[in-house]
N, C-alpha and C positions, 0 to 999 in steps of 0.2 A: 523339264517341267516348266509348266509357263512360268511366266513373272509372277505372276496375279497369285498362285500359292506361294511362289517363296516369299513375296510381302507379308503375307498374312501368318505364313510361319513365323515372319520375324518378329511382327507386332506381336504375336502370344507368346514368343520367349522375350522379349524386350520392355515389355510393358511389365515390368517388373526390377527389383532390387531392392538390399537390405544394406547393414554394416558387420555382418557377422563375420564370423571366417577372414578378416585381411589378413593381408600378410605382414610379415613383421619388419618390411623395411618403408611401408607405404601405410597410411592410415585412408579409409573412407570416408569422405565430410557429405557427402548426396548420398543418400538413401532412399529408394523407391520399393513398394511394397505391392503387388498385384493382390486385388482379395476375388474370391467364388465367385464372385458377381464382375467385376475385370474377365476371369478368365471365361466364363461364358459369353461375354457378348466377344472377343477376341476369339473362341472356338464358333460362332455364330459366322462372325465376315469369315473368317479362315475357309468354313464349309462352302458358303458362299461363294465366296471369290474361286474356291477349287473346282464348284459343279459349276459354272464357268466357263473355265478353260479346259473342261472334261470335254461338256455337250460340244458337238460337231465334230467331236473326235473321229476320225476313220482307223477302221481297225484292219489290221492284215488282209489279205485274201483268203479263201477256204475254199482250199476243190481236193474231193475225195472219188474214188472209183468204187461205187457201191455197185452188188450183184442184187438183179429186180426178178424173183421170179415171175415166168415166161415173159422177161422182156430183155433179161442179161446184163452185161457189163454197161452198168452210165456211169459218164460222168459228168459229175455233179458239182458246180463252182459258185461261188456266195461272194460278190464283191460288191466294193460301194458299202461297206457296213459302219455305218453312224450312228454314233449314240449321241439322241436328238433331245432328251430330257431327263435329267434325274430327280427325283424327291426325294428328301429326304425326313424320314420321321422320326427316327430318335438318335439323341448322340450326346457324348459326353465325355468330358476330358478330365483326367485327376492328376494331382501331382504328388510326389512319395520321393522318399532319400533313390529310388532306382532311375526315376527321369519321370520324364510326360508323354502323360498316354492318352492319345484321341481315340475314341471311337465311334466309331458311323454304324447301325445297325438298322436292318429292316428297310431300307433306300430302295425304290424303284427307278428302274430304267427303262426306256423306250430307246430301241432300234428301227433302221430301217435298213433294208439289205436287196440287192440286185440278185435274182438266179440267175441259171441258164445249165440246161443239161443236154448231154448228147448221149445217142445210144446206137449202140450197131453191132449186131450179132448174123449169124448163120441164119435165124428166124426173122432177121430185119435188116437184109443184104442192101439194100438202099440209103439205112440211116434215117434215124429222127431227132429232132431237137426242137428244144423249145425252151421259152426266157422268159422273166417276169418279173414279179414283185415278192417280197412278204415282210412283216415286221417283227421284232421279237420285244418280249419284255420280259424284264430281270425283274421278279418280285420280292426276292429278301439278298440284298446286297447288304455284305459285313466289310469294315473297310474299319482297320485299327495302326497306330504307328505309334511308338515311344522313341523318346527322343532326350539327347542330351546334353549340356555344354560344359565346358570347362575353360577356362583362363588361362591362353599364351600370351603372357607377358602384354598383359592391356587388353589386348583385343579376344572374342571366345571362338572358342574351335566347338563346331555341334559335329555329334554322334549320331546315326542314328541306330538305335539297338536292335531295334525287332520291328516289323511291319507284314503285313499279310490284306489279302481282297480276296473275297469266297463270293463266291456265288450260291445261292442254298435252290434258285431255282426257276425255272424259265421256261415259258411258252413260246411259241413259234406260228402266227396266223402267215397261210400262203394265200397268198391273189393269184387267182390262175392255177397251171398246169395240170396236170394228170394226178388222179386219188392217189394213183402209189408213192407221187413225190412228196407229198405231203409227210407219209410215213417215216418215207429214207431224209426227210429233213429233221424229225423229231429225234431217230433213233441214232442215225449218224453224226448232226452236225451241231445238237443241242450242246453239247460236251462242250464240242471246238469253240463255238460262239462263248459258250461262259468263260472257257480257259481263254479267249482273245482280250474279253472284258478284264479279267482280275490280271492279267498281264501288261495292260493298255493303265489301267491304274497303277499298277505297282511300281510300272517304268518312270510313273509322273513323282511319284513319290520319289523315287530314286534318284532319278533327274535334281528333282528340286530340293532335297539334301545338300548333293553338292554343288550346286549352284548358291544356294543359302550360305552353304561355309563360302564363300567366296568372297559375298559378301559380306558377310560377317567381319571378313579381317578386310575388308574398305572400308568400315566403318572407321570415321577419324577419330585421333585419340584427344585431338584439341580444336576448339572452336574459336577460329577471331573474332572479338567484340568488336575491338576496333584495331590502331595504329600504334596501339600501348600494351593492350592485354589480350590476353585468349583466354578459355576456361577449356580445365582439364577435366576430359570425360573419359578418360583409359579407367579401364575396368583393373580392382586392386584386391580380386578374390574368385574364386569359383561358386558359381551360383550357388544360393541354398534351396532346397528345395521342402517343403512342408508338405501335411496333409489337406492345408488350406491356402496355401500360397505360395510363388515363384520370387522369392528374390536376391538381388545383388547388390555390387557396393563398388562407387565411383570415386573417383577420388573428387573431383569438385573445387578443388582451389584454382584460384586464377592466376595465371601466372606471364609475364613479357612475352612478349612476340617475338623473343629472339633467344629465351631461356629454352633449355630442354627441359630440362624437369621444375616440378612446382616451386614454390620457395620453401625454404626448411624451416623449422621451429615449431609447427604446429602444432598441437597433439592435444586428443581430446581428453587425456586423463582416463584414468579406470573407472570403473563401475558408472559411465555415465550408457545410458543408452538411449534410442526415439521415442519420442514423447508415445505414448499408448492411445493408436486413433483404432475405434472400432474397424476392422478390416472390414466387415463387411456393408459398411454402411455407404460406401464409393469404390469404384473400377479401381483407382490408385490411389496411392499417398506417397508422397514425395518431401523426404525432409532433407533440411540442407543447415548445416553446423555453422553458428557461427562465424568459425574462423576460415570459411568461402568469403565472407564478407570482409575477414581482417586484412585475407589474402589478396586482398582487389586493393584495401586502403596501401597496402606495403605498398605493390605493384605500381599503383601510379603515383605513389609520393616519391618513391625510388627514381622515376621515371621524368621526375621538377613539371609533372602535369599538372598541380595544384599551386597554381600562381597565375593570376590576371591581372593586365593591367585595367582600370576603370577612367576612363577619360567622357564618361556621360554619368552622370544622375538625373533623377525626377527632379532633383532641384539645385537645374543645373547651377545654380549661383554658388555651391558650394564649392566649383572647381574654380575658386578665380579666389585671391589673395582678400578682393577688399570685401569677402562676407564675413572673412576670418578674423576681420581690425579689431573687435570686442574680443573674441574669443582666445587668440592669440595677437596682440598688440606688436608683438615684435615681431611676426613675420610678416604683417601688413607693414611695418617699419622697414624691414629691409626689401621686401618684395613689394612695390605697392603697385596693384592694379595686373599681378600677372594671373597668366592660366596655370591651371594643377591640375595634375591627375595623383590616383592613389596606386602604390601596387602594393597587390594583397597576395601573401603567400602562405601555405602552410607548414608552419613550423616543423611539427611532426607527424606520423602519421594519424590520421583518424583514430579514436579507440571507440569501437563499433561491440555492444554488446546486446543480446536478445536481454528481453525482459519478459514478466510476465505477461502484458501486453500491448509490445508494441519493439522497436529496437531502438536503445540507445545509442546517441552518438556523442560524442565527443570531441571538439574541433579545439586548436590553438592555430591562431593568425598572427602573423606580422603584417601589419599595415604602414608602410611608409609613405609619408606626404612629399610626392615631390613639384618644386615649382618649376616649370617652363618660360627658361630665361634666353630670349636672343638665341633661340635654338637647340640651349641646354637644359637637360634634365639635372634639377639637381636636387637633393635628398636633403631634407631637413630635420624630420622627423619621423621615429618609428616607435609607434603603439603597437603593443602585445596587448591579442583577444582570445579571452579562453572563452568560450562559448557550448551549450548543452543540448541538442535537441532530441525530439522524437523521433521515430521514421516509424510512418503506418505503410505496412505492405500492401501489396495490392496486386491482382493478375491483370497484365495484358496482354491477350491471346495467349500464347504458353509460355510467356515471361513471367519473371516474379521483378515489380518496379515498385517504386513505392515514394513517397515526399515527405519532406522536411516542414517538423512546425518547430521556431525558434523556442524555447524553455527561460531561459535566462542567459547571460552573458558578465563579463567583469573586461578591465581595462586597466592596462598600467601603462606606462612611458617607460619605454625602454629604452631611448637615449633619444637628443635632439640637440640641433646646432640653432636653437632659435630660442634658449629660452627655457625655463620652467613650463609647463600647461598645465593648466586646471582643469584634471581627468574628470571631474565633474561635467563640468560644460559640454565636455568631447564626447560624454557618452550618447548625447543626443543626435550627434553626426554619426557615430558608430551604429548605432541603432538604428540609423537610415540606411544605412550603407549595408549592414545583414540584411534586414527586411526588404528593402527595396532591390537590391542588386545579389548580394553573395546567394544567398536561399534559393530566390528564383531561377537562378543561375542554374544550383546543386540540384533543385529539383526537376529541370529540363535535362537533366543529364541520369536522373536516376528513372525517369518515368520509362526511359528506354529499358529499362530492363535488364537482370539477367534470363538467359535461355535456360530454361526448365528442360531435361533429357528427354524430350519427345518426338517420336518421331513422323517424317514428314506426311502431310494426311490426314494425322488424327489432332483432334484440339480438345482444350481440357473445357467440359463442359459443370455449370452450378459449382465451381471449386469454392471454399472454404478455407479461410488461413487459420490457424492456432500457432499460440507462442507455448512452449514450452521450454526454457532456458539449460541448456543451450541453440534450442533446434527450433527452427521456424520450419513449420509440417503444412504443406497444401493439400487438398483432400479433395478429391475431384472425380466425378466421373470423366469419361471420353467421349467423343464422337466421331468416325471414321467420316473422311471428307472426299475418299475415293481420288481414281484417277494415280497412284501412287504406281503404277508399274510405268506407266511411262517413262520416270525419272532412270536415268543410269544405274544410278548408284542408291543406297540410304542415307539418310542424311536427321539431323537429328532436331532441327528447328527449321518451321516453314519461315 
């Protein structure tokens, strides 16, 4: 089967999932939901992209030895047969607990076909022949297939159940030859030409099944973000399937670059479910738990990724001993006139929670001052910063990224070799140092985004965020960006 179906098979079974059905040693935190309006415009390109790589098709040869009263045994061979266009006029795809069923009804097709016959009897001791043209067209072509997946171990295994192509009926115009050929081409060879068509279909189907399952299980089960984390996109249930929609359940946490499985602890608790978005009001909805986002804070605090040293500010006069003479009098006392830098690290992990709108964060810093003496670093003091902010989400391209506005903040001394401070004073250094440096920092590193499970091609088009606690839900249509059989393989973010 070409490429170009089995992509489009895959975006109408993939453009989709739920959280229902995991299993019981795996929980799902991504949840993707296909509604009525997803699965049509997905049976739309599917049809598409299949009449396609149908048209130009060549179909078998066809030669038969018909008996021509008072002209005798010809025969009669059909080659070169191309089906040059199909239309299609009605079609429709439903989904129910047995699978997914397309149907194509009522499709026109146009042929073009080579003759050529030869005859030679006792009455025609010499031999006659003669070759041509004619064209044929299929006027109610039925083309239906049900189809189904199931869950090995992450990745899905597709069925397919039942498929069929009928031909209900077909004219045959000849260019050229003799009145009688005309006949023995209706009465003999109209059959053969149909049975070539729904056989020539059905092969493509069949083809593109298992080609499909092939890649189905290439699909990766982990994506690298970067050099620290990847997010786990192994499938941790068997599709559900409804009378209005196709979905599954991802597991979604992030987890090292060098773990196998996700990190433990997570769990979303009973009776919580995704927030309730009108299914039919966008192509997809894609929600993601919380604790996707807890999963990323563990992962790179685990990882000592959340520590910088800062040797610039906006004012730069604060890395140098003699701004700090008021501020800290004894450290301009033992240190007078050197450079500083600050390293900033984070204590513990982030505590990252949805809200009603918007996501909470939660930050604790150790901030240590150290002075740059005669080549050495050395530590004089260290301030603890518990700090509060918001995060507004936000899509780019099929990321979900989103930025930091600071909330409030506090300040303690945690220990110091210079001294008492007067946390008062310091808060106004601290509060440069968030605003100006750590924030801008967190937020050039969040706008990148996580990768939303889409795959490559399509983009989420007019998407929509909503909070509902615990699940941040995107609500989006799609847009097919074509050009996707080229690529090897599937792949889940362009």
């Amino acid at each position: 089967m070409a490429p170009s179906i089995c992509f489009l098979l895959l975006c109408l079974l993939f453009l989709s999932s739920s959280t229902t059905g995991v299993q019981d040693h795996e929980e799902g935190f991504v949840s993707i939901t296909i509604s009525d309006k997803g699965l049509d415009f997905a049976k739309d390109i599917l049809i598409d992209q299949a009449v396609a790589s149908i048209v130009l098709s060549q179909l078998p040869q066809i030669e038969k030895t018909v008996q021509v009263p008072l002209v005798g045994k010809a025969k009669v061979v059909l080659s070169e047969i191309s089906i040059n266009d199909i239309q299609v006029n009605s079609s429709s795809v439903n989904t129910g607990e047995t699978g997914i069923a397309l149907v194509v009804s009522g499709a026109t097709a146009n042929l073009s076909l080579n003759w050529r016959y030869s005859v030679s009897s006792w009455l025609v001791p010499i031999g006659i022949s003669d070759s041509g043209t004619a064209t044929a067209r299929v006027n109610d072509l039925q083309v239906g297939l049900t189809v189904n997946l199931t869950n090995q171990e992450g990745t899905l295994k597709l069925l397919l159940l039942d498929s069929g192509c009928h031909v209900r009926d077909l004219s045959i115009k000849l260019h050229g030859g003799a009145a009688w050929l005309y006949q023995v081409l209706v009465d003999a060879f109209a059959g053969s030409i149909a049975s070539a068509v729904e056989e020539a279909v059905s092969e493509k189907i069949n083809e593109g099944i298992s080609t499909l399952d092939v890649l189905l299980h290439s699909l990766p089960k982990t994506i690298p973000l970067d050099e620290t984390a990847a997010l786990n996109v192994s499938f941790v249930s068997n599709p559900v399937l409804s009378d209005s929609a196709i979905e599954l359940a991802i597991n979604g946490l992030l987890t090292g670059r060098n773990e196998i499985l996700a990190p433990q602890g997570y769990h979303r608790g009973s009776g919580i479910s995704v927030f309730p978005v009108d299914p039919s009001s966008k192509m997809i909805t894609i929600s993601l738990h919380e604790n996707v986002f807890k999963s990323g804070s563990l992962v790179y605090f685990t990882a000592d990724t959340l520590q910088w040293t800062v040797d610039e500010l906006p004012d730069q006069e604060l890395l140098n001993t003699a701004e700090w003479r008021f501020l800290i009098p004894q450290l301009y006392k033992q240190y007078p006139n050197d450079d500083m830098n600050l390293n900033i690290s984070v204590s513990s992990p982030p505590d990252i929670q949805v809200t009603n709108k918007d996501v909470g964060v939660k930050i604790s810093l150790d901030i240590i001052l150290n002075v740059l003496e005669a080549g050495e670093v050395i530590p004089v003091a260290c301030i603890s910063v518990d700090f509060s902010a918001s995060c507004a989400a936000e899509i780019l391209g099929n990321n979900l990224a989103g930025w930091l506005k600071l909330k409030k903040f506090s300040t303690n001394l945690k220990w110091s070799k210079i001294g008492k401070l007067h946390m008062n004073l310091i808060q106004s250094v601290t509060s440069s140092v968030l605003k100006t440096v750590l924030i801008p920092y967190l937020n050039s590193q969040l706008m990148r985004g996580i990768p939303l499970p889409i795959l490559n091609d399509f983009a989420l088009e007019n998407a929509r965020i909503l909070y509902a606690p615990p699940w941040i839900t995107v609500s989006s249509d799609v847009s097919f960006l074509g050009h996707y059989y080229h690529k090897q393989l599937p792949a889940y973010v362009s």
